[in-house]
C-alpha positions as CSV (number, residue, x, y, z in Angstrom):
1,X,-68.0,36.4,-195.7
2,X,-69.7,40.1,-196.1
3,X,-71.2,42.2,-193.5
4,X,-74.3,40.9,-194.1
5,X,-73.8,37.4,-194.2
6,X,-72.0,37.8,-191.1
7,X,-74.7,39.8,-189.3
8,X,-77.2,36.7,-190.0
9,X,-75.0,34.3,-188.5
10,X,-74.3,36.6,-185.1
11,X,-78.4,37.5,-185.2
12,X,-79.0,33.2,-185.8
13,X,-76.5,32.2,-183.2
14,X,-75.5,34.8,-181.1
15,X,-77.2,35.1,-178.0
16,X,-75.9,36.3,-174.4
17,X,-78.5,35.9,-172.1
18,X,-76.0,33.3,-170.2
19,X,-72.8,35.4,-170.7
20,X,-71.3,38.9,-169.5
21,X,-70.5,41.1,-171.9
22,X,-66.2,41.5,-172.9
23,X,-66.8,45.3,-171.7
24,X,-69.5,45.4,-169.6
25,X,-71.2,48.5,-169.5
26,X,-71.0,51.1,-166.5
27,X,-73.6,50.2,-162.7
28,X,-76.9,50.7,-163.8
29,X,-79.4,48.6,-165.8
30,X,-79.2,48.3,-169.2
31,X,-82.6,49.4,-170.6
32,X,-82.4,52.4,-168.3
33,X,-78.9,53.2,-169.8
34,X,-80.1,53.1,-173.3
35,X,-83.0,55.4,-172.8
36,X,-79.9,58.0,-171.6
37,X,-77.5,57.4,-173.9
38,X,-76.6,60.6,-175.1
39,X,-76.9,60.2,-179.4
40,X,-79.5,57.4,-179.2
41,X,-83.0,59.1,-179.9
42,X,-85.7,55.9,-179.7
43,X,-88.9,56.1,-181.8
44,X,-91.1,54.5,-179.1
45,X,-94.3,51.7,-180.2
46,X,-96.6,50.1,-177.5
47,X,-97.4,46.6,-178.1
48,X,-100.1,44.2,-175.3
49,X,-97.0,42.9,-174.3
50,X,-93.6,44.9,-175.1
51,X,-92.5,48.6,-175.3
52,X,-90.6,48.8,-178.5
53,X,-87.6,51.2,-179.0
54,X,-86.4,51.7,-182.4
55,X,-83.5,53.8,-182.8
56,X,-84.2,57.3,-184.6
57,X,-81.9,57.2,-188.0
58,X,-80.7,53.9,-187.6
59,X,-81.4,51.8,-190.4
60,X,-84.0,49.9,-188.0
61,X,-86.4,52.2,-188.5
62,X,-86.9,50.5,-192.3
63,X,-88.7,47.6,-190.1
64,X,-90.1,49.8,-187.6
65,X,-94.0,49.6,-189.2
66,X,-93.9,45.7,-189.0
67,X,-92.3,45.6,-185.5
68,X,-95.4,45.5,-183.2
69,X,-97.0,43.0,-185.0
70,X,-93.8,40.6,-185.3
71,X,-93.1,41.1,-181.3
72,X,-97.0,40.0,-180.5
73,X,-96.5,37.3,-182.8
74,X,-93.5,36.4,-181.1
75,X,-94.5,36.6,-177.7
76,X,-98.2,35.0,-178.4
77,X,-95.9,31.8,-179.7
78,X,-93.4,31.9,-176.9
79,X,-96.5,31.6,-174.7
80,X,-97.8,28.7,-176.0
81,X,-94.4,26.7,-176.3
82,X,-94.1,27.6,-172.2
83,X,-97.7,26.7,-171.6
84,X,-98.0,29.6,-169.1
85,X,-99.6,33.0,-169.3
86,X,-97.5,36.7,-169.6
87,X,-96.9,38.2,-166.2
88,X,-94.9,40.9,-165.2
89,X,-94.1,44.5,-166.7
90,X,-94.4,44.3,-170.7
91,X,-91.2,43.4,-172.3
92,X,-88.7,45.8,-173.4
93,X,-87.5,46.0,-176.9
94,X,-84.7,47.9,-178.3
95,X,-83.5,47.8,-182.2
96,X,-80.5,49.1,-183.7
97,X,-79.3,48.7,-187.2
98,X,-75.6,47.2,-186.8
99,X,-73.0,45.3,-184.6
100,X,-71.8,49.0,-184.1
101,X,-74.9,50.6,-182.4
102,X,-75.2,47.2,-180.2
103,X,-71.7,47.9,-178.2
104,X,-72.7,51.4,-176.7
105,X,-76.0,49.7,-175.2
106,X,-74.4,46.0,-174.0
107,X,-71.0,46.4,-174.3
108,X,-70.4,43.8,-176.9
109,X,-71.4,43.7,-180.2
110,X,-73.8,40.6,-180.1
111,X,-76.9,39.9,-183.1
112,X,-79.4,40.1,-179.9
113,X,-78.5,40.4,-176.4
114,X,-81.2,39.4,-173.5
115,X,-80.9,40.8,-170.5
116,X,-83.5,38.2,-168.6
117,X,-82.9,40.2,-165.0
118,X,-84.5,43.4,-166.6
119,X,-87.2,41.7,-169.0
120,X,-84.9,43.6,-171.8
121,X,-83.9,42.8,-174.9
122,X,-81.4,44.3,-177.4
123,X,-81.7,43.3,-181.3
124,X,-80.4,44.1,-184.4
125,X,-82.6,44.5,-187.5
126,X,-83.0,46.3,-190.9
127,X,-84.4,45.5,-194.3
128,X,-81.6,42.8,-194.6
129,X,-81.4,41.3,-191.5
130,X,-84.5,39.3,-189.6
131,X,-84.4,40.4,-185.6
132,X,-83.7,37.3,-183.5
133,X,-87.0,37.9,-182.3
134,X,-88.9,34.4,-181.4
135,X,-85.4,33.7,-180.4
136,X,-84.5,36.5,-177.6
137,X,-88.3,36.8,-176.5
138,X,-88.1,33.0,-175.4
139,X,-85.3,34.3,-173.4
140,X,-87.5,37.0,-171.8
141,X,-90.1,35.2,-171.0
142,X,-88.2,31.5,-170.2
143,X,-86.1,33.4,-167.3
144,X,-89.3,35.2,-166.0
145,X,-92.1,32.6,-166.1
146,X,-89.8,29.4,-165.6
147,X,-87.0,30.4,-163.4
148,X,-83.3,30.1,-164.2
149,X,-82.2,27.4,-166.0
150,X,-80.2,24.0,-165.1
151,X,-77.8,25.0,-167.8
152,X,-76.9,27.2,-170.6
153,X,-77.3,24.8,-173.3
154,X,-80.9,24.2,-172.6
155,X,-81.4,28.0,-172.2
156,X,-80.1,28.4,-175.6
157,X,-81.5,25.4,-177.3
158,X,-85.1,26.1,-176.1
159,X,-84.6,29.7,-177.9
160,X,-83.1,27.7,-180.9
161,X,-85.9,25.6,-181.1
162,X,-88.5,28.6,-180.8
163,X,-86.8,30.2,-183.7
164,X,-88.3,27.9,-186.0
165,X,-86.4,26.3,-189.1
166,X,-82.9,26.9,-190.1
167,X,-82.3,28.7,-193.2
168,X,-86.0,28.7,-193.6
169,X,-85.7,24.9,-194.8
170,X,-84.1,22.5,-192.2
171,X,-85.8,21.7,-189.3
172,X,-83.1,21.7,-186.4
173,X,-83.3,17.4,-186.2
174,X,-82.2,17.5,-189.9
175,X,-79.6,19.8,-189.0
176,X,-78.2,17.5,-186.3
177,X,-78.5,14.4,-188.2
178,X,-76.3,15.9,-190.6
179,X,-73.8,16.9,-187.8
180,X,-73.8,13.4,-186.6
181,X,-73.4,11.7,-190.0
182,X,-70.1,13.9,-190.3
183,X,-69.3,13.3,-186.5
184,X,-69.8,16.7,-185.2
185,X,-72.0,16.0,-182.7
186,X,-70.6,16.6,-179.2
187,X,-71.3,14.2,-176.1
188,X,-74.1,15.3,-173.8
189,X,-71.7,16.1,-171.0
190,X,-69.6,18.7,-173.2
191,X,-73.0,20.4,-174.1
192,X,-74.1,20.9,-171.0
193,X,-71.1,21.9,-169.1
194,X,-69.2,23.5,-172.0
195,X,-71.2,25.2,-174.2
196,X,-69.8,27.1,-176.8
197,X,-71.7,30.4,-178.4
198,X,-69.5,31.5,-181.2
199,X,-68.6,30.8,-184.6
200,X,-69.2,27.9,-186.4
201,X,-68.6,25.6,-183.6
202,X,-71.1,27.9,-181.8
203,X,-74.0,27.1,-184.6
204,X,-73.4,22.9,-184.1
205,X,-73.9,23.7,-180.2
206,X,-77.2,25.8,-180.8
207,X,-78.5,23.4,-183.2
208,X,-77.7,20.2,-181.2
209,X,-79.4,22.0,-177.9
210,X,-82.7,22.4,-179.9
211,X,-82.7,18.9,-181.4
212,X,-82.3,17.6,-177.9
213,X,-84.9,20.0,-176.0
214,X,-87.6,18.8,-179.2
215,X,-87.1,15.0,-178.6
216,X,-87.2,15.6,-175.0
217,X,-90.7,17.2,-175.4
218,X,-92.3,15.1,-177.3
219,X,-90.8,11.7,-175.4
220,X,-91.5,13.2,-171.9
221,X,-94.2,15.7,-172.6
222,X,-94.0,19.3,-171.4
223,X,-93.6,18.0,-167.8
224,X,-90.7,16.6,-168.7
225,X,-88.4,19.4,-170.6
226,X,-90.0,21.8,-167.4
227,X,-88.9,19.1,-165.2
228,X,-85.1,19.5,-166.4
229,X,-85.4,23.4,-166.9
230,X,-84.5,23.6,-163.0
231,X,-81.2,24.5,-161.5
232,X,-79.6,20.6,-160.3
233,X,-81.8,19.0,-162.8
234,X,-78.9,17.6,-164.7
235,X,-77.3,16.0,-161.5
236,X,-80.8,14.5,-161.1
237,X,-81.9,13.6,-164.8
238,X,-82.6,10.1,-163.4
239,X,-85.2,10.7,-161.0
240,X,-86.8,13.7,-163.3
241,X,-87.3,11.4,-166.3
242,X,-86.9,8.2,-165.3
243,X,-83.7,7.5,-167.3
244,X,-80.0,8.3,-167.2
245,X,-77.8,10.5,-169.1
246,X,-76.1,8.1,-171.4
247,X,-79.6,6.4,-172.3
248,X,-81.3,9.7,-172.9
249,X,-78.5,10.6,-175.2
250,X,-78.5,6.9,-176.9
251,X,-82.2,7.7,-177.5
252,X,-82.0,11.1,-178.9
253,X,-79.7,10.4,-181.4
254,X,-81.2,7.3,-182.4
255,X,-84.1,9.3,-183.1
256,X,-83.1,11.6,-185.6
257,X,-84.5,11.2,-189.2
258,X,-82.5,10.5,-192.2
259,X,-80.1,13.6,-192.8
260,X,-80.6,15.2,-196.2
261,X,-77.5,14.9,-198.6
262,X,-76.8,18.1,-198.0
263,X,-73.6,18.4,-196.2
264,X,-73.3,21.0,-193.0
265,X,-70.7,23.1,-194.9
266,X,-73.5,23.7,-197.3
267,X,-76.7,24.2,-194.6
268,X,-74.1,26.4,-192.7
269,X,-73.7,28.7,-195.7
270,X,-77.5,28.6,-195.9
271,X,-77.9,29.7,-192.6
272,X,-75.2,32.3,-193.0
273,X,-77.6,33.6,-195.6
274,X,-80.5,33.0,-193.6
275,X,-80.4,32.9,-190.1
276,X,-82.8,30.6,-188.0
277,X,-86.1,32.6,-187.8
């Protein structure tokens, strides 16, 4: 797999709003660290809703002209999928060029980092590589206008399903009816109390939370999937929709349309090449 190919995938599936970083930078917040990094000069854009950092030299600044409009795009559509209006301090953006330039700012060297305490988020983007922007945004703006959420899984497949289609072709209930012709569909319980972020495991996880947060939209309506956003909710699914666990996952998977013949080895290459967004 080459560098870029394997950028793609971290940008598409990479996300650690719910995680610490494996070298956690020193006390301090992260956005106001970056600003101070001694080497790190930020070309600095103004958006309605964000205050976009692009680093100076860094092969981000090859997007840095379609940037603002992207991010409003972004945020106008994350918006409209939580049903409530922006409040708070604008967003802040930054954008580096590579895995490399992300570890001095997070201490890891995720595709996007959001750091939903600070209303800060940490992407990496060029002429190659799409930002993780839908994606990291929905994180933003999930945390600050819905609260904390029951469960990582739902965090993550909520930003999934914002993304939009994977490898610009599968929408992600194709994508799981593929994983569950070829059994790699995990049980409900395992997603939701052991959710697993990386690699190509990772992907299956991702894609199976945003199959599951779309059906539980449009069977429940958007009371519903707010309804289970809440910390408990999944001790309490019962009362919240008016069915159990085991039913609601009967349901969901019974509800998938027919996969296409493409196998997953196949869409995951695809996606590899193409991200989610």
């Amino acid at each position: 797999m080459g560098i870029k190919t394997y950028l793609l995938l971290l940008a598409a599936f990479t996300s650690t709003a719910a995680q610490l970083p494996s070298n956690p930078p020193r006390a301090g917040s992260l956005a106001s660290r970056a600003l101070a990094l001694p080497g790190y000069h930020w070309v600095h854009r103004r958006t309605p809703h964000a205050e976009i950092y692009v680093r100076g030299g860094s092969s981000a600044e090859k997007i840095i002209a379609s940037l603002p409009a992207n991010v409003e795009r972004a945020v106008t559509a994350d918006l409209a999928r939580l049903g409530v209006p922006f409040s708070g301090p604008r967003l802040r953006l930054f954008f580096v060029g590579s895995r490399d330039e992300m570890r001095p700012l997070v201490g890891a060297m995720p595709g996007g980092h959001a750091a939903t305490d600070e209303g800060a988020g940490f992407l990496i983007g060029n002429d190659s590589i799409q930002p993780a922007m839908r994606h990291e945004i929905m994180h933003l703006l999930s945390w600050r206008l819905w609260g904390t959420p029951s469960t990582a899984w739902f965090s993550e497949g909520l930003a999934t399903s914002a993304a939009g289609k994977c490898g610009g072709k599968y929408s992600v209930h194709q994508v799981a009816a593929v994983l569950a012709r070829e059994n790699r569909l995990v049980p409900l319980d395992t997603l939701w109390k052991h959710f697993i972020y990386s690699a190509e495991t990772g992907a299956t996880y991702y894609i199976e939370g945003a199959s599951l947060v779309e059906y539980i939209e449009r069977r429940f309506g958007h009371d519903g999937l707010r309804a289970l956003w809440p910390i408990g909710a999944y001790d309490d699914v019962d009362r919240r929709l008016g069915i159990n666990r085991a039913t609601l996952e009967r349901d969901w998977r019974a509800s998938l349309p027919p996969a296409p013949t493409s196998g997953w080895a196949e869409i995951f290459t695809n996606i590899t090449r193409r991200g989610c967004e």
